[in-house]
N, C-alpha and C positions, 0 to 999 in steps of 0.2 A: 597702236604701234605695229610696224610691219616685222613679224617676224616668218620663219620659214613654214612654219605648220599655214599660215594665212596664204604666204604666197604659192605654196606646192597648193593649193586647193585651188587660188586663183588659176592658177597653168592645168592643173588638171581639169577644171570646167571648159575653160579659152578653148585650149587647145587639143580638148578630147585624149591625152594621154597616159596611161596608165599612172598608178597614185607614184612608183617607186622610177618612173621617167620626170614626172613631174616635182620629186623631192629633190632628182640631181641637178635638172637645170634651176629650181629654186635655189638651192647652195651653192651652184654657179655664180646665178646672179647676186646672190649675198655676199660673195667673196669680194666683189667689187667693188657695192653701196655698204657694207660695213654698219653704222650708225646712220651713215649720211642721205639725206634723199636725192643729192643730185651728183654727178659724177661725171669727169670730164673727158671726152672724147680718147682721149692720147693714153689714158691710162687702162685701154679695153686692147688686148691681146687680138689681132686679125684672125683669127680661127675663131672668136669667142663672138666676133661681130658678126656673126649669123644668128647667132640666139637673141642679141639685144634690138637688132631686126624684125626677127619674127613677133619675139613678145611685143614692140612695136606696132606691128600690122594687128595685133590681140587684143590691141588695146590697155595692154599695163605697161608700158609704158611711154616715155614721151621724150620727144629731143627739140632740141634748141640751138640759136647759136647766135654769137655776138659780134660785130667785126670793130677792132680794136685798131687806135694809129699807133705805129709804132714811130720811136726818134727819128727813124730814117726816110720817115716821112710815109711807107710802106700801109696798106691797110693788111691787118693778119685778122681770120676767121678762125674764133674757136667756139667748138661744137661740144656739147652739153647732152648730156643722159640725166632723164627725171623720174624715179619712181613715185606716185602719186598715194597716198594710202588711201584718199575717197575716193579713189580711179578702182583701186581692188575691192572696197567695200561696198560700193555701188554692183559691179559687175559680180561679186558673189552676190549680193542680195536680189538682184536681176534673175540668175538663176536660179536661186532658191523658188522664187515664184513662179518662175514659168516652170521649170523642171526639164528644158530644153534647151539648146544653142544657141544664141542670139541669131546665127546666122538663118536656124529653118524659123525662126519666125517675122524674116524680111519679106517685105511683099514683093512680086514679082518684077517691079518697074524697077529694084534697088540693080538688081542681075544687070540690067540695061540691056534686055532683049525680052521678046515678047515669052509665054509660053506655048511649046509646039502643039499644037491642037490635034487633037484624033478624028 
């Protein structure tokens, strides 16, 4: 079950941020998804779609989107927000084991530039 103590530890690994930055935007994003794991685009506040973003690019979480006909013959696109629970439990358990960032342990071809030599 995804609750806040799981997700503030995911954000504070992800995103390197202190443990009492990483409980607000976990309660942030809790306010949201509620029970639920997936949540629908329209119901995210524009100030708050930076954080759902970022956690995004962190990889907790994930978006989607459908395009639906409507009577008027019209197609409408509605966009989807997914919290994963084996997305956080993977990525804690990832860190538990290395004891590092996922990112310093990408090889240097991930950067897509060489490294600069001495």
């Amino acid at each position: 079950m995804i609750n806040l103590a799981k997700l503030a530890r995911a954000i504070e690994r992800r995103l390197g941020v202190p443990p009492g930055d990483a409980s607000a935007k976990a309660k942030r994003l809790l306010d949201y998804f509620g029970f639920r794991t997936v949540i629908i685009d329209n119901a995210i506040a524009s100030e708050d779609r930076k954080l759902f973003y970022e956690l995004q690019d962190a990889g907790l979480l994930r978006s989607s989107w459908e395009t639906v006909l409507l009577l008027s013959g019209r197609n409408w696109r509605i966009f989807y927000w997914e919290i994963v629970e084996a997305d956080l439990d993977r990525l804690l358990v990832e860190n538990r084991k290395t004891g590092e960032p996922l990112y310093e342990r990408l090889p240097d071809e991930a950067w897509g530039h060489s490294p600069a030599t001495t």
